[in-house]
C-alpha positions in Angstrom: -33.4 32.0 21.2 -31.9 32.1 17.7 -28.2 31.9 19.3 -29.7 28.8 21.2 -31.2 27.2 18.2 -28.3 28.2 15.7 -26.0 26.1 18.5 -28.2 22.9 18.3 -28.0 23.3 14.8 -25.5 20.7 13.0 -22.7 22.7 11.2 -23.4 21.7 7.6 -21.3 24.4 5.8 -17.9 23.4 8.2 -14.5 23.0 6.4 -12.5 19.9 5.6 -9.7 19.6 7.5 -6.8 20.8 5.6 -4.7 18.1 4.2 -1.4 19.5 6.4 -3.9 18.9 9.6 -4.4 15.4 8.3 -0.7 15.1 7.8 0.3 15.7 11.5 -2.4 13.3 12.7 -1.5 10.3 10.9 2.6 11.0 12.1 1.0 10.8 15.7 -1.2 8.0 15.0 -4.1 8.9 14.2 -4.9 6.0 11.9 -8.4 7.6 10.9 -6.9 10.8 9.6 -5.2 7.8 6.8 -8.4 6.4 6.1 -9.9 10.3 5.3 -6.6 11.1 3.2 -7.0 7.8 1.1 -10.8 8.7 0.5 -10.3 12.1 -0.4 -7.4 11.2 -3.1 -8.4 7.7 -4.3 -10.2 8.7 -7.0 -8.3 11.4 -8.4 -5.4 8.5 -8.3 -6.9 6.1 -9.7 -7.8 8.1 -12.1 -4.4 9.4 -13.0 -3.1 6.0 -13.0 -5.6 4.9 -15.4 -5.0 7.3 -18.1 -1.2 6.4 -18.4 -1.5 2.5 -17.6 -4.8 1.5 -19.4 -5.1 -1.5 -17.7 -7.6 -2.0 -14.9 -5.4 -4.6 -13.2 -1.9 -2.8 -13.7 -3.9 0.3 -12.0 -5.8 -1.1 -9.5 -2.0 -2.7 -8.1 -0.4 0.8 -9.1 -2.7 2.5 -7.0 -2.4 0.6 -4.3 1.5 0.9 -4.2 1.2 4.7 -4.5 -1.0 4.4 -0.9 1.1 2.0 0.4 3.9 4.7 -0.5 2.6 7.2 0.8 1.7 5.9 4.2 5.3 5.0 4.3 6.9 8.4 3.2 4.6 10.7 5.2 7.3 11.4 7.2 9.3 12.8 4.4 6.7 15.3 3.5 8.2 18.9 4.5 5.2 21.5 3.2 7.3 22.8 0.9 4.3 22.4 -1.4 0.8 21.5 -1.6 0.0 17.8 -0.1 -1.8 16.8 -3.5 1.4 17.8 -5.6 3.6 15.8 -3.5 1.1 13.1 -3.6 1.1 13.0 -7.2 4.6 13.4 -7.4 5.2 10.3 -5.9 2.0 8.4 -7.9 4.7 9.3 -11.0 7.4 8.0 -9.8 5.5 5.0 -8.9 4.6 5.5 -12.1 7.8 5.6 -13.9 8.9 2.5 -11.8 6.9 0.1 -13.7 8.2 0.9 -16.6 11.9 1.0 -16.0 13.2 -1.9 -17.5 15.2 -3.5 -14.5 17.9 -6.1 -15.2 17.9 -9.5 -13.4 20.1 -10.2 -10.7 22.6 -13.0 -12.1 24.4 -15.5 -10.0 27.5 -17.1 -10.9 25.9 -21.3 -10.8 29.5 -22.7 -11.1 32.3 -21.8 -9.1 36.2 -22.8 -10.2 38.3 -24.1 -7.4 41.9 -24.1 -7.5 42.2 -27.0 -8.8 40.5 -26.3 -12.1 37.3 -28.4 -11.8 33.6 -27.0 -11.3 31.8 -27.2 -8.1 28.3 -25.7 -7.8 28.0 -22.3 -5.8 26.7 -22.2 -2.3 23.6 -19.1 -2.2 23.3 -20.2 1.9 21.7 -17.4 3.8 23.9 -16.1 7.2 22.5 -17.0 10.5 21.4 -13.7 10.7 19.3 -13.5 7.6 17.9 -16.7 8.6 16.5 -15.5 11.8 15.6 -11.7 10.2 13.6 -14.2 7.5 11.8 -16.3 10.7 11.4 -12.7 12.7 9.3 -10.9 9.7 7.6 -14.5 8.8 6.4 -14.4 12.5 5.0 -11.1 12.6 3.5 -11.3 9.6 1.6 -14.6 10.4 0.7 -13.0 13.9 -0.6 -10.0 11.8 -2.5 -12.3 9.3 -4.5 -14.4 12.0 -4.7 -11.7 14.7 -5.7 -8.6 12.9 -7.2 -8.8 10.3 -10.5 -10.1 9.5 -11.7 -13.1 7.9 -12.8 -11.2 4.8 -9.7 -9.2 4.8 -7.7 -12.5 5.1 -10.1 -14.4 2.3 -9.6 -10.9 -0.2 -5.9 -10.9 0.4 -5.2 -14.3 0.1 -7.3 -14.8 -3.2 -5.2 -11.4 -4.5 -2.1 -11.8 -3.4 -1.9 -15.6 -3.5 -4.1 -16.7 -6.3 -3.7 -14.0 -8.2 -7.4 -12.5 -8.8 -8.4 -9.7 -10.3 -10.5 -7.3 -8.2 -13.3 -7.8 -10.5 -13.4 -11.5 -9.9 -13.2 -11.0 -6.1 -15.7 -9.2 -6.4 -18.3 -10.8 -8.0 -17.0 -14.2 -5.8 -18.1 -12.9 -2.9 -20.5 -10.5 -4.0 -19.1 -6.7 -2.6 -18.5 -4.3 -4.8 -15.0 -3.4 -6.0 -14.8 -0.9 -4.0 -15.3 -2.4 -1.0 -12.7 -5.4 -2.1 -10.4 -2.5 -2.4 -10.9 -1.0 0.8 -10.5 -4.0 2.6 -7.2 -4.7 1.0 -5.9 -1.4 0.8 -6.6 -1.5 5.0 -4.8 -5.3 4.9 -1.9 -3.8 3.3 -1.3 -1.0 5.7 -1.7 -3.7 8.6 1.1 -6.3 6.8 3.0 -3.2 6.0 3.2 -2.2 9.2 5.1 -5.3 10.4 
């Protein structure tokens, strides 16, 4: 009887699933092994990022690179080392990245022709970039009404477009940050799939 009610019993004392595991479900689409992975390091993240950026806004974007990173470079973990190490790895270089001082792209505004006088320079995309451009703007505007959700659409829209904080998103529509965050973090990986 004790075999019978130790079987009904709920395992309470059962192991997380090893980050590796989690690893090879997400490469076979297990999109729920993500979530888990995101929950399990977003705080340690966040945390990291905080102590070298100092600013709640610069981290909050920070850390959502890093996931956005990592979803995208799972495949380029090998287990050559601990998942966490190479996770915070890559939050440095993320890191790093926002502080490297990058130069702007110049382009020439005048051009000389032959003759000597100035004409202004043509910056005309091909053909081909043009309908790349109208491919991606599709999918992305399929992806936008199609799947995400209304609040995911409202969050990313007054983040990405109007430039709100998390914190005044959050008190605007009365969710916690966390729950702003999740909801972009989960728009992000949709658009970034596109």
């Amino acid at each position: 009887m004790s075999a019978l009610h130790a079987e009904k019993r709920p395992q309470q004392d059962a192991l997380p699933v090893p980050d590796e595991v989690l690893v090879e479900r997400i490469r076979r689409g297990h999109r729920e092994s993500f979530d888990e992975l995101y929950d399990r390091y977003f705080k340690r993240v966040f945390n990291f990022v905080a102590r070298r950026l100092g600013n709640r806004a610069d981290t909050e974007e920070t850390v959502q690179e890093v996931f956005a990173s990592i979803f995208c470079s799972l495949d380029g973990f090998r287990n050559e080392a601990p998942f966490g190490a190479w996770v915070f790895g890559l939050t440095r270089r993320t890191i790093a990245g926002r502080f490297k001082k990058k130069l702007p792209t110049t382009v020439p505004l005048l051009d000389m022709e032959r003759e000597g006088t100035l004409q202004t320079a043509t910056c005309e995309p091909s053909p081909q970039e043009v309908f790349e451009f109208n491919e991606c703007l599709d999918r992305l505007e399929e992806t936008l009404t199609q799947e995400l959700s209304a609040d995911q659409r409202l969050l990313f829209e007054l983040h990405h477009v109007h430039k709100r904080s998390i914190q005044e998103i959050a008190a605007e529509v009365s969710k916690t940050e966390d729950a702003v965050k999740s909801h972009l973090y989960r728009a992000r990986k949709l658009m970034l799939a596109r």
